[in-house]
C-alpha positions as CSV (number, residue, x, y, z in Angstrom):
1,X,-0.9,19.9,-8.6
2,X,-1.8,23.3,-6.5
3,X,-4.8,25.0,-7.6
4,X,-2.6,28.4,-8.1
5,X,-0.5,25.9,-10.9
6,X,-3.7,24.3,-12.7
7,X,-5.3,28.2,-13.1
8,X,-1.8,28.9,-15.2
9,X,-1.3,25.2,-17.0
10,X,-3.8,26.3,-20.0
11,X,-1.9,29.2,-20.9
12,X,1.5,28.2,-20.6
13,X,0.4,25.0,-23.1
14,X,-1.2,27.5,-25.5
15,X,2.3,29.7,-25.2
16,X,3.8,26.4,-25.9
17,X,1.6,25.1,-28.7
18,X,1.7,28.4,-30.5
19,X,6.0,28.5,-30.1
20,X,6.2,25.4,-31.8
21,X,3.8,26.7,-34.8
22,X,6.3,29.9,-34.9
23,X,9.5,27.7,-34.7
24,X,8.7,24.7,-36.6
25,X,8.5,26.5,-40.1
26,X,11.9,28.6,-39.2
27,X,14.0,25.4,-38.4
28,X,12.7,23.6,-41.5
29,X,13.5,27.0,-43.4
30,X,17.2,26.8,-41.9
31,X,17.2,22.6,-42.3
32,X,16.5,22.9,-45.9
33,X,18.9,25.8,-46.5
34,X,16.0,27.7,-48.5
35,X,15.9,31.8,-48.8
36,X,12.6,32.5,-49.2
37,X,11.9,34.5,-46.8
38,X,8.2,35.5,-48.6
39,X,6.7,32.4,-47.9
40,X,7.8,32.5,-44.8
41,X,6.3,36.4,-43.8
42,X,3.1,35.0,-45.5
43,X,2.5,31.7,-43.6
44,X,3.3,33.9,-40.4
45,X,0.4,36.3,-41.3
46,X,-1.7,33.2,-42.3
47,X,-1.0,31.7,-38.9
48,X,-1.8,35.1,-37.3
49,X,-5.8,34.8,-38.8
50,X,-5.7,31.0,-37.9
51,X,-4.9,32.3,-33.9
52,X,-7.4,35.3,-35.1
53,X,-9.8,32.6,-35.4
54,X,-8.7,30.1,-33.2
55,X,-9.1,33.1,-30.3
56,X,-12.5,34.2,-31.8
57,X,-14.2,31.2,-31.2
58,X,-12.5,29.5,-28.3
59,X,-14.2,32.9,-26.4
60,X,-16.6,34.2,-28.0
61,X,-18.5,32.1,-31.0
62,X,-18.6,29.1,-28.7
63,X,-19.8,30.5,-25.4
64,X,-22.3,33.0,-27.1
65,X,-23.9,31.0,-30.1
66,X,-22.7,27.1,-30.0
67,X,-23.5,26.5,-25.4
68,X,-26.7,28.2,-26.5
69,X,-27.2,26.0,-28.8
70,X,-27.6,28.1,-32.2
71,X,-25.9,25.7,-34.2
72,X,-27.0,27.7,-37.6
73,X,-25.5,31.1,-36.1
74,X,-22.5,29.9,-35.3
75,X,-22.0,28.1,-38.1
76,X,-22.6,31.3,-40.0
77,X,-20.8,33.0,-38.2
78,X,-17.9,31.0,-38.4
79,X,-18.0,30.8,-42.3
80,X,-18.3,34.7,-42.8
81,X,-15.2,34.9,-40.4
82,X,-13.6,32.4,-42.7
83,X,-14.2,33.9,-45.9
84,X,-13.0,37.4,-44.4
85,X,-10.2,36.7,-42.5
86,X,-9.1,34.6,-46.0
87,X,-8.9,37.7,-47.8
88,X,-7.8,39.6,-45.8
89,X,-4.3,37.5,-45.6
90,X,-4.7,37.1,-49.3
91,X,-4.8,40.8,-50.1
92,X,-2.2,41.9,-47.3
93,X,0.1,39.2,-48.5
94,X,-0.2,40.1,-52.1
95,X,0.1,44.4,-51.1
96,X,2.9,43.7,-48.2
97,X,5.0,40.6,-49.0
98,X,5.3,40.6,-52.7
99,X,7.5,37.7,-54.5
100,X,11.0,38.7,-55.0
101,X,12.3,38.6,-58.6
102,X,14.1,35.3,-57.7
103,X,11.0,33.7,-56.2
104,X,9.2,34.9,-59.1
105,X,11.8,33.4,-61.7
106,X,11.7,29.5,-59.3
107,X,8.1,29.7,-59.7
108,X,8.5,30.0,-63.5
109,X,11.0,27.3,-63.5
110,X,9.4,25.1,-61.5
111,X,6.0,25.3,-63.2
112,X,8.2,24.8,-66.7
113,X,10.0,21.7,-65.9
114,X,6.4,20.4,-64.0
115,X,5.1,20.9,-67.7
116,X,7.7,19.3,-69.5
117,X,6.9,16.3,-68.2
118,X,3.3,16.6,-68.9
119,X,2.2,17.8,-65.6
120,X,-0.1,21.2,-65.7
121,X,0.2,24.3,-64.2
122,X,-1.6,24.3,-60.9
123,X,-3.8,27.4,-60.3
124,X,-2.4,28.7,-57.8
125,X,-5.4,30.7,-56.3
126,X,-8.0,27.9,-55.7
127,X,-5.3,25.7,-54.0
128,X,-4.4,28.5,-51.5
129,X,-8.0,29.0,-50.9
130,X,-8.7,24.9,-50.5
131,X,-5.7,24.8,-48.3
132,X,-6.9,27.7,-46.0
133,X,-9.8,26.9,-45.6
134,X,-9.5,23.1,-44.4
135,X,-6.2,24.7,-42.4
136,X,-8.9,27.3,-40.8
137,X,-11.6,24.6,-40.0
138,X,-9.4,22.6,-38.1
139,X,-8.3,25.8,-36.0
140,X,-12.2,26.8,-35.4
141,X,-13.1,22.8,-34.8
142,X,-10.3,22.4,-32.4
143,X,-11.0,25.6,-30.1
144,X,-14.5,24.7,-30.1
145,X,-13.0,21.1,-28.9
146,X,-11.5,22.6,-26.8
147,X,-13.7,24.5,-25.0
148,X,-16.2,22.1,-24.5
149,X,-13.6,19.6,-23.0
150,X,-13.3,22.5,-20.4
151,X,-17.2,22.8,-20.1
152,X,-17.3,18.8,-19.7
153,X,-14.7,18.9,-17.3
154,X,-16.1,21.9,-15.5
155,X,-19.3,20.7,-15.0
156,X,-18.5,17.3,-13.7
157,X,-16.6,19.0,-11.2
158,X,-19.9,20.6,-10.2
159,X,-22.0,17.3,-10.6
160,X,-19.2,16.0,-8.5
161,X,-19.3,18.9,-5.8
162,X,-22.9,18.5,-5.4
163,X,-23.2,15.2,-4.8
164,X,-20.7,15.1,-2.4
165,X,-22.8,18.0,-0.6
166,X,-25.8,15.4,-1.6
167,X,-24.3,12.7,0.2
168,X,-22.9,14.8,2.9
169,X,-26.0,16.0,4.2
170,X,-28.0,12.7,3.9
171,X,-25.0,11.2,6.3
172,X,-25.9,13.8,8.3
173,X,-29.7,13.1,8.7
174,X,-28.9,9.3,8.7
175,X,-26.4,10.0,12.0
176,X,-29.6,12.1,13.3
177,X,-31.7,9.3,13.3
178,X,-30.0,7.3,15.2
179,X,-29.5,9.4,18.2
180,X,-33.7,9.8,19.1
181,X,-33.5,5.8,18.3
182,X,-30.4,5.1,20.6
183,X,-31.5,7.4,24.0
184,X,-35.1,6.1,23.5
185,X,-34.0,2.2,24.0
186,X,-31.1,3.4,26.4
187,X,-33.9,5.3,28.5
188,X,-36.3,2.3,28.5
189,X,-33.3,0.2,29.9
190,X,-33.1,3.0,32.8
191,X,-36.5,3.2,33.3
192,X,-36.7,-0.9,33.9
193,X,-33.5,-0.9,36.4
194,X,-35.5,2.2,38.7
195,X,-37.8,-0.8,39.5
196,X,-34.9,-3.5,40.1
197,X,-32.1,-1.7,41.8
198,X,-32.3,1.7,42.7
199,X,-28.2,2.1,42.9
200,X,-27.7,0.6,39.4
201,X,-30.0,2.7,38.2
202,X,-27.9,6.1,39.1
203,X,-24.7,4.0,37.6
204,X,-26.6,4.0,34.6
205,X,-27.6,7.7,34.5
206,X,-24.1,8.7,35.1
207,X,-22.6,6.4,32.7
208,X,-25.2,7.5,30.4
209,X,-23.9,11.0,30.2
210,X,-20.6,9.8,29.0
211,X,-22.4,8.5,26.2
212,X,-24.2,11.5,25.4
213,X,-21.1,14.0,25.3
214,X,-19.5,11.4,22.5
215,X,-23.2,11.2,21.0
216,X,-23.7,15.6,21.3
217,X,-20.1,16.6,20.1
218,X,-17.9,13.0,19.0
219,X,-21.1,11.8,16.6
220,X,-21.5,15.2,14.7
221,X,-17.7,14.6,12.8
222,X,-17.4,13.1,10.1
223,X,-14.8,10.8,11.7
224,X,-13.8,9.7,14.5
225,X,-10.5,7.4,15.8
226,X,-11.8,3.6,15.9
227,X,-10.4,3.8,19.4
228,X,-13.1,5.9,20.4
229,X,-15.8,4.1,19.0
230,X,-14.7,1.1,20.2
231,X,-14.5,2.5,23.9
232,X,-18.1,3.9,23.1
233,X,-19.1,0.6,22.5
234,X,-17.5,-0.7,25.4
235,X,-19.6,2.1,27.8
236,X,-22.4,0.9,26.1
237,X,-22.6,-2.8,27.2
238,X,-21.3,-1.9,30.1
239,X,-24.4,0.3,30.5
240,X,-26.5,-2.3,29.1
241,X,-24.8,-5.1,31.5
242,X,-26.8,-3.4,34.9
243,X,-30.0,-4.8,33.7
244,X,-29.0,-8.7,32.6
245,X,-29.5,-11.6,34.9
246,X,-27.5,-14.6,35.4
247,X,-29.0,-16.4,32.8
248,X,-27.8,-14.0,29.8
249,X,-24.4,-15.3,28.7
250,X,-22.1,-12.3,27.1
251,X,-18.9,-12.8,25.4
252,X,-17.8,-9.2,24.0
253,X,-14.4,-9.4,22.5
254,X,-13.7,-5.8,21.1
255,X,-9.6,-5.6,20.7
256,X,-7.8,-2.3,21.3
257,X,-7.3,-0.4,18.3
258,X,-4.5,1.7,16.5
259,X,-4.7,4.8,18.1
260,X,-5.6,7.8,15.0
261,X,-7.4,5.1,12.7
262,X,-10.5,7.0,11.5
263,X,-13.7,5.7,11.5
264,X,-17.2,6.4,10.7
265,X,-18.8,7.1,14.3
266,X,-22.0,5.2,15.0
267,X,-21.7,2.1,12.8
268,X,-21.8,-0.6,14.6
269,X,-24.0,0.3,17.8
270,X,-27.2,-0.3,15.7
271,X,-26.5,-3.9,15.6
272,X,-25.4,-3.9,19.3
273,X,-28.5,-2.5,20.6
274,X,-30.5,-4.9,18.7
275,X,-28.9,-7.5,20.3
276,X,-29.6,-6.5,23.7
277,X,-33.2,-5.3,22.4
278,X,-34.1,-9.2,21.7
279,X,-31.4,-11.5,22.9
280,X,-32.3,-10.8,26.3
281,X,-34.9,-13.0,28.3
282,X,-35.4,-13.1,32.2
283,X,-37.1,-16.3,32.4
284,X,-35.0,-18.8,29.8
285,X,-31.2,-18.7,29.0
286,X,-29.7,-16.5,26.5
287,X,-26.4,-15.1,24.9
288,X,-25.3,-12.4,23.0
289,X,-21.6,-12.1,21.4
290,X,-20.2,-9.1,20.0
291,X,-16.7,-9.7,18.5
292,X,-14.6,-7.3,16.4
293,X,-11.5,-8.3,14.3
294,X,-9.0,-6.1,13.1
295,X,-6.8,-7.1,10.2
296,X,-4.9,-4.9,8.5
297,X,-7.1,-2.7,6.7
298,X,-10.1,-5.3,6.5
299,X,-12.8,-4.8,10.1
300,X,-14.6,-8.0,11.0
301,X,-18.0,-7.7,13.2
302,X,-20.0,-10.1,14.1
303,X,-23.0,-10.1,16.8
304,X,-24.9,-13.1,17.4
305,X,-28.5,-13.4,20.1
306,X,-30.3,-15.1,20.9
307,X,-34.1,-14.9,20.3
308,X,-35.5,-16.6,23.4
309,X,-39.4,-17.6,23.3
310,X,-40.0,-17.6,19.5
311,X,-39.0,-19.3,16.4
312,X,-38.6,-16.6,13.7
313,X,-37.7,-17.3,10.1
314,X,-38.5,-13.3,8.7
315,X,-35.9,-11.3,10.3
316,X,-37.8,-7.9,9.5
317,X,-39.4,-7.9,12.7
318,X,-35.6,-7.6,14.0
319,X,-34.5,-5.1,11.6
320,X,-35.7,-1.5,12.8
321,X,-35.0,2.0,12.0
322,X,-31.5,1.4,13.0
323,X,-30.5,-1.5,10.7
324,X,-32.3,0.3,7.8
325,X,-30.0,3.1,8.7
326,X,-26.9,1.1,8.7
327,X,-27.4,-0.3,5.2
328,X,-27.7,3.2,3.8
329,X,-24.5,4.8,5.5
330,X,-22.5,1.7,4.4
331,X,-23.5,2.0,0.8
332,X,-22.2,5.7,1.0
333,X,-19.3,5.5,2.7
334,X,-17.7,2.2,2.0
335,X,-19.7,1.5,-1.7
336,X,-18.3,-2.0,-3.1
337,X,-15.9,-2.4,-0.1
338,X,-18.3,-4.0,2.8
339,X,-20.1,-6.9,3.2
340,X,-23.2,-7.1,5.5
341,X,-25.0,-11.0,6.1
342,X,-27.9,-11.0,8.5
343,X,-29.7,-14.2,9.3
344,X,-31.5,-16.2,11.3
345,X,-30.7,-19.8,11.9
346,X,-33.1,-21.7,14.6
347,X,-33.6,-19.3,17.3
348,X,-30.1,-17.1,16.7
349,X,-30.4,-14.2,15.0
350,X,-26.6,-13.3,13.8
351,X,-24.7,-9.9,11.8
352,X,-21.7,-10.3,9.9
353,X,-19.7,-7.6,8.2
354,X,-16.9,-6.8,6.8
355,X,-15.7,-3.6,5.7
356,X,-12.4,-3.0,4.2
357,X,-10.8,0.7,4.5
358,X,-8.9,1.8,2.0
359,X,-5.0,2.7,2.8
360,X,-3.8,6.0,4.5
């Protein structure tokens, strides 16, 4: 529903609500083939003090005394209302709706036959008052209902807003982080090649800036196309594939994905520069293998090293800044929908998640 459509939907249902109050006693009037068109002017001017009321405290008695909590005020205020606008109907429908003679002689009838049969007169003045009253309490109770269903509603639309912003801006810091983290290993790696190979070195500068114009004006979105990230990734271990010798062993299998399939930008590369951060050794053999699968709407990632040299059975040595930062965004952005298993079996440390997006 448009907003310019919700801003009208209370009035037209009170329009509505109040039509079917007006109508209802007419068509019964007509259904029943009854001419008394006294009652009828009275109820009318008894309905006109219950929207008096109704009116009263759906904007004034409830935002003024009940939200700031004077329950005894508003209760008294609601009972002298009561007790006014009660005779105030009362006395205008005695002074400008009088009985008709006929009326007058079916209420003496009725009342005579009632007694006949041994039933007594009702008075009529404490009934009327009994049934205004409860009729006039339910009017009062339900604007006052009402209204705070709209405060509820209102204000968890705020609570809603501001977390949102909440979460927003801690995304924000979280995707902050992990640009200082990602140039300082990625400059480290540079720094190492200058010593190696002069020529790779420059490759890896240039390629680097590639990865800094997706990290300066790509990473700041909210989303990004999948596509992208993936062929960041892809620039990425390319980048990091200057400095390995022949005895790291890399199997990358990164598919090509549905171009326009958003994604969270920076999600996986955490995991992937941990990899290259400890799965790399120059004297003994090691491996790292990055996969992603695509199916459907469910992402599969898994990145395997290997941890050459050491046998480690606490993997918080291996989980940094970045990881930490990982677990965080995937809690906000993909809460009860992902699946993150890190472990450390023998000497290779391994990441699997899963994280299923929810449909377009």
């Amino acid at each position: 529903m448009a907003a310019g459509e919700k801003k009208y939907l209370p009035v037209i249902l009170h329009i509505a609500a109040w039509s079917i109050l007006v109508i209802l006693p007419l068509y019964l009037n007509w259904v029943t083939n009854r001419a008394e068109t006294t009652f009828l002017k009275r109820h009318y001017l008894n309905m006109a003090g219950y929207a008096v009321l109704f009116y009263l405290s759906y904007f004034w008695l409830t935002r003024k005394l009940l939200f700031k909590g004077k329950w005894h005020l508003y209760l008294l205020a609601v009972t002298a209302l009561l007790v006014i606008m009660f005779f105030a109907t009362e006395y205008g429908g005695e002074h400008l709706f009088p009985q008709t003679p006929g009326e007058v002689e079916f209420r003496r009838a009725f009342d005579n036959f009632m007694q006949s049969h041994g039933i007594p007169k009702r008075p009529e003045f404490p009934f009327r008052a009994v049934n205004y009253f409860f009729t006039a309490f339910f009017f009062v109770g339900f604007s006052a209902g009402l209204r705070l269903l709209e405060r509820y509603k209102t204000n968890e639309r705020i609570r809603k807003e501001l977390e949102k912003d909440r979460i927003q801006a801690e995304l924000v810091m979280l995707k902050n982080q992990i640009s200082p983290h990602f140039f300082f290993n990625t400059m480290n790696n540079i720094y190492s090649l200058i010593e190696i190979d002069t020529e790779a070195a420059r490759t890896a500068v240039h390629r680097l800036s590639g990865l800094m114009r997706y990290l300066l004006y790509e990473s700041e979105k909210e989303d990004v196309t999948l596509k992208d990230e993936v062929n960041f990734m892809r620039n990425y271990i390319d980048l990091m594939k200057l400095r390995l010798s022949k005895k790291v062993q890399l199997e990358i299998d990164l598919p090509e994905p549905a171009p326009g399939r958003p994604f969270p930008p920076l999600l996986f590369i955490p995991f992937i520069e941990n990899a290259f951060k400890h799965g790399v050794s120059y004297q003994d053999n090691s491996f790292i293998k990055i996969q992603l699968q695509i199916i459907d709407n469910k992402l599969v990632f898994l990145c395997e090293n290997s941890v050459p040299g050491r046998q480690i059975t606490d993997t918080s040595d291996l989980n940094g800044i970045g990881l930490e930062n990982v677990r965080k965004r995937l809690r906000i952005l993909f809460p009860e929908r992902h699946n993150l298993l890190i472990s450390m079996k023998s000497d290779i440390y391994s990441v699997h998640l899963e994280i299923v997006q929810q449909s377009e």
